[in-house]
N, C-alpha and C positions, 0 to 999 in steps of 0.2 A: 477918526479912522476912515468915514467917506472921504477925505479929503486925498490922504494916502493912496487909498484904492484907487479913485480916478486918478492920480496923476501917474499910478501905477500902470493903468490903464492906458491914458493915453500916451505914454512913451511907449509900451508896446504895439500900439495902434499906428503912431507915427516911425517907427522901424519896420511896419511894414507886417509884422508877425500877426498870423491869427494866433487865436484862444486853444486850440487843439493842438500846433503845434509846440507852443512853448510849455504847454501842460506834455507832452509828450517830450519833452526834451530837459522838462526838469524831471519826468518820471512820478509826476503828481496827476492827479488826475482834475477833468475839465472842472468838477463841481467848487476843489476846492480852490481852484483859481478864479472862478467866477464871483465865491464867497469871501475872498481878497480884493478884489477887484468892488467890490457894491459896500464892502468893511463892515461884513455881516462877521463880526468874532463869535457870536453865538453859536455858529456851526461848526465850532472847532473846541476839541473836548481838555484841549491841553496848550495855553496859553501860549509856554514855551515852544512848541511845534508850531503856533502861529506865529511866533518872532521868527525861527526857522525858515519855514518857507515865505516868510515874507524877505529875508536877509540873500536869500537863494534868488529868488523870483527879482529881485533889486541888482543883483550882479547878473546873474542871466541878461539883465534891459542894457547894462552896462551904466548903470547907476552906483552912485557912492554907498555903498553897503551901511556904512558904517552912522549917514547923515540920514537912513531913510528907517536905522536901527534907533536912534535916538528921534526920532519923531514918532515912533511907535512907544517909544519906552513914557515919552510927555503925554500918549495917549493915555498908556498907562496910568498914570500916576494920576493924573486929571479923572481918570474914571473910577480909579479905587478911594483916593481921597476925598468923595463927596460918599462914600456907602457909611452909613453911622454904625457906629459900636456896638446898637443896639440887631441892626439887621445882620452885623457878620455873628453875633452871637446864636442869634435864631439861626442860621445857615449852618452854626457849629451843631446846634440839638438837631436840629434834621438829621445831619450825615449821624449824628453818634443813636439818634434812633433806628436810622434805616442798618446801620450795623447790630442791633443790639434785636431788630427783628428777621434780620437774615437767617436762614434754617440752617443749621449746623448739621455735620454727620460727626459721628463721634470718631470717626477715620479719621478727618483731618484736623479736627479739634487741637488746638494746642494748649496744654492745661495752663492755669492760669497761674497756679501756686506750685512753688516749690516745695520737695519734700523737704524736710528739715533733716540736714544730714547728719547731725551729730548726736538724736534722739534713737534713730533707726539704728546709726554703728553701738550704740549701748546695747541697747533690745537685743541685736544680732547676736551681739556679744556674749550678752549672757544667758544668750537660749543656747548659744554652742555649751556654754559651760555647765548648765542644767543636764543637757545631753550628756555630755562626759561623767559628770558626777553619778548620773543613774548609772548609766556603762559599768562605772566603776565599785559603785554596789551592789548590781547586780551578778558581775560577775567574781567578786567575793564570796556571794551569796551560795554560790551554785557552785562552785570551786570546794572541793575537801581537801581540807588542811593537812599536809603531810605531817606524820606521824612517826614518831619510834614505837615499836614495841617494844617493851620488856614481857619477859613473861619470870616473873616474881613468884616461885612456891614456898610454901611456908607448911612445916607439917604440926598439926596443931592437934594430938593428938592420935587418934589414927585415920583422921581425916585428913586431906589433901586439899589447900585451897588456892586458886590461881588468881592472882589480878594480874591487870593488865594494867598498868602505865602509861602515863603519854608523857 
């Protein structure tokens, strides 16, 4: 990647351009063209943003974008393919620790589990119908049943006796 940087460096040097104005004319700013230019990648938090303005920063020089993308990309590959299995492993328990101690608010929490939806539509279900069935004997209950009268006399001697009938 220093090799990149310098030659990035001196084509800009030999066009004549300072550091400020082609940082100001790619709309980037000084630090992170200097950090291109010395092929410090370390100071850049998103790989792909440093292919980016390295791809930008190569056509700006009036350089072959494409031959200076492909020597960034063998940097690549050259730097990732000597890291062992065993250190991107530990790099993955970091990041899922530094997640797992991060402070949550229960605001933006997003739950973890689904409800189970065909458990709850039963439940619903048959609390409505619980509901209805008391309704419906309750108000049985409290309701009086219509009625015929008869009024039935019968004289049973010289007494008079009435039922009533339903």
């Amino acid at each position: 990647m220093k090799e990149l940087g310098e030659y990035l460096k001196s084509t800009r040097i030999s066009n004549g351009v300072g550091l400020e104005e082609a940082a100001t004319d790619l709309d980037i700013s000084t630090s992170l063209l200097e950090n291109i230019e010395k092929g410090n990648t370390r100071a850049f938090n998103d790989i792909y943003d440093l292919k980016e303005y390295i791809k930008s920063y190569a056509n700006y020089l009036g350089i072959d974008a494409d031959k200076v993308s492909d020597e960034f990309n063998d940097f690549l590959f050259e730097h990732t393919s000597k890291i062992s299995l065993d250190d991107i492993r530990e790099a993955q328990k970091s990041l899922n620790e530094k997640k797992e101690n991060k402070i949550k608010s229960p605001y933006t929490m997003i739950p973890n589990k689904k409800f189970p939806l065909v458990p709850v539509l039963i439940s619903l279900f048959l609390f409505i119908f619980l509901i209805l069935l008391i309704y419906l004997i309750i108000s049985n209950i409290n309701k009086a049943p219509e009625r015929s009268f008869e009024l039935i006399s019968e004289k049973i001697g010289k007494k008079v006796i009435y039922e009533l009938t339903y």
